[in-house]
C-alpha angles and dihedrals in degrees: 000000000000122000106250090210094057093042086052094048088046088050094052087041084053095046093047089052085053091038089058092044104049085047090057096049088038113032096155089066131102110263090218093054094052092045092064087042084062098042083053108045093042080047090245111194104224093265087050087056095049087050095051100046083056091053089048091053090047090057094043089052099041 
């Protein structure tokens, strides 16, 4: 059986990867707005999108 926390953490990895690529293709959008796009489409649960918007920050910052 596959472990559920390093699916998850594959899943936000996968979603940052997306996240960098559609801002890149879209930089005029709302990075809000394409967050949720990408929850949505790497099927993120709620504390998988959290997570992801602070890796996302940490990124931005560092």
């Amino acid at each position: 059986m596959s472990n559920p926390l390093v699916s998850a953490e594959a899943r936000v990895k996968k979603a940052l990867i997306l996240l960098s690529e559609l801002i890149e293709k879209q930089p005029t959008s709302p990075v809000n707005k394409l967050l949720q796009r990408v929850a949505f489409e790497c099927d993120l649960t709620p504390k998988e999108s959290v997570s992801l918007q602070h890796h996302f920050n940490k990124k931005e910052k560092g």
